[in-house]
C-alpha positions as a Markdown table, in Angstrom:
| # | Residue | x | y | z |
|---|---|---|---|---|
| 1 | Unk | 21.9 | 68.8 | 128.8 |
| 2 | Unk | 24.1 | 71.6 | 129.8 |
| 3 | Unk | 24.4 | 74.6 | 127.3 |
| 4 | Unk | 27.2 | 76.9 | 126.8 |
| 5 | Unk | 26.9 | 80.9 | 126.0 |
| 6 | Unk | 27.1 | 79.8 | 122.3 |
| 7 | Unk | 24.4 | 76.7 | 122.5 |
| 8 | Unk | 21.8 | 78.9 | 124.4 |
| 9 | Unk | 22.2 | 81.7 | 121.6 |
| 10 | Unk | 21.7 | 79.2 | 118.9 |
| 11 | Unk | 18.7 | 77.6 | 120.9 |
| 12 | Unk | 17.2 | 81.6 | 121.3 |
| 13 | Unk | 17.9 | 82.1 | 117.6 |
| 14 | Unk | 16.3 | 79.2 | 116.2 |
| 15 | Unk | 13.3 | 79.7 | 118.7 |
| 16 | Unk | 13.0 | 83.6 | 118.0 |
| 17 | Unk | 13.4 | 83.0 | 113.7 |
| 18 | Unk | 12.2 | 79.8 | 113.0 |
| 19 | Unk | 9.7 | 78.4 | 115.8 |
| 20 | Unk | 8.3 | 82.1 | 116.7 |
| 21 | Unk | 7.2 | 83.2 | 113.0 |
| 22 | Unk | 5.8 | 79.6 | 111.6 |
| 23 | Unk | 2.6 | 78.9 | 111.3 |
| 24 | Unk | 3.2 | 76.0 | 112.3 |
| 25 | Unk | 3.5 | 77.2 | 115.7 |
| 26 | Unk | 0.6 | 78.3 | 116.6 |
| 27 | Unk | 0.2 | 77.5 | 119.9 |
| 28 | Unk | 2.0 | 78.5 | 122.8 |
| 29 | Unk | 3.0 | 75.0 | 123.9 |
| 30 | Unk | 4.3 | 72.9 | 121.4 |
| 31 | Unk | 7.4 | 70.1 | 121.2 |
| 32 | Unk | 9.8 | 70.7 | 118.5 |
| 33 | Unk | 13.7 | 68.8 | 117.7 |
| 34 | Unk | 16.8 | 70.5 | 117.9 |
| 35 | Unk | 19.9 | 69.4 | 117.6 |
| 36 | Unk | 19.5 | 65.8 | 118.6 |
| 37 | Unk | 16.9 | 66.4 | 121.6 |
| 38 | Unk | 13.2 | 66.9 | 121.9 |
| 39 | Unk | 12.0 | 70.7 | 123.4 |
| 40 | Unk | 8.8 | 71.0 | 125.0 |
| 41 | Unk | 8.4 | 74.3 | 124.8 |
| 42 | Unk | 6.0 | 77.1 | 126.7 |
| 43 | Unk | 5.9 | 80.3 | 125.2 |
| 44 | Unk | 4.8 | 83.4 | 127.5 |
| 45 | Unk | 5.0 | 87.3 | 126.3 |
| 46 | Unk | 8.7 | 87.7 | 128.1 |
| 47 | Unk | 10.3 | 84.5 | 127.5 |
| 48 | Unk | 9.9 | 81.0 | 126.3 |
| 49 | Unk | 10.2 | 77.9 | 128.9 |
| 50 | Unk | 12.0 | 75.2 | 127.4 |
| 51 | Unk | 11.8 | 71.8 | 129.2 |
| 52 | Unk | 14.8 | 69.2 | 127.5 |
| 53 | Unk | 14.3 | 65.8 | 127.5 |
| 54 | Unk | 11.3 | 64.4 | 129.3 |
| 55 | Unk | 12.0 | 67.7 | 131.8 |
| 56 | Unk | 15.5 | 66.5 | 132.6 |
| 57 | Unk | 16.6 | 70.6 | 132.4 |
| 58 | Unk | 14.7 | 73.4 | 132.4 |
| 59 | Unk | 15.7 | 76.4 | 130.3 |
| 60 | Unk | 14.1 | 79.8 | 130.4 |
| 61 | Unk | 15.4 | 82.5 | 127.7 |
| 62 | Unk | 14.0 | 85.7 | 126.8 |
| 63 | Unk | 11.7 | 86.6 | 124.2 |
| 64 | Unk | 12.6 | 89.9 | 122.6 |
């Protein structure tokens, strides 16, 4: 899954306002959906670690 400026800003949003402040996220590895394709995500202090599809691409993007 290649993203464009636009995608990975969308993907950093969502994580950032609606993954980062659920309670439903609790944990700092979790799987979530977006857009069609299922996230495993890591979540560290400085970034999150997003693996796409069964670890097809690995994205990293900050956390601030």
């Amino acid at each position: 899954m290649q993203l464009n400026t636009q995608e990975l800003a969308a993907l950093a949003d969502y994580l950032l306002c609606e993954i980062d402040c659920s309670s439903d996220y609790e944990e700092d590895e979790f799987s979530v959906e977006w857009r069609g394709h299922r996230l495993y995500v890591e979540r560290y202090m400085s970034h999150f670690r997003v693996e796409v599809d069964h670890e097809d691409d690995v994205i990293e993007l900050p956390r601030h």
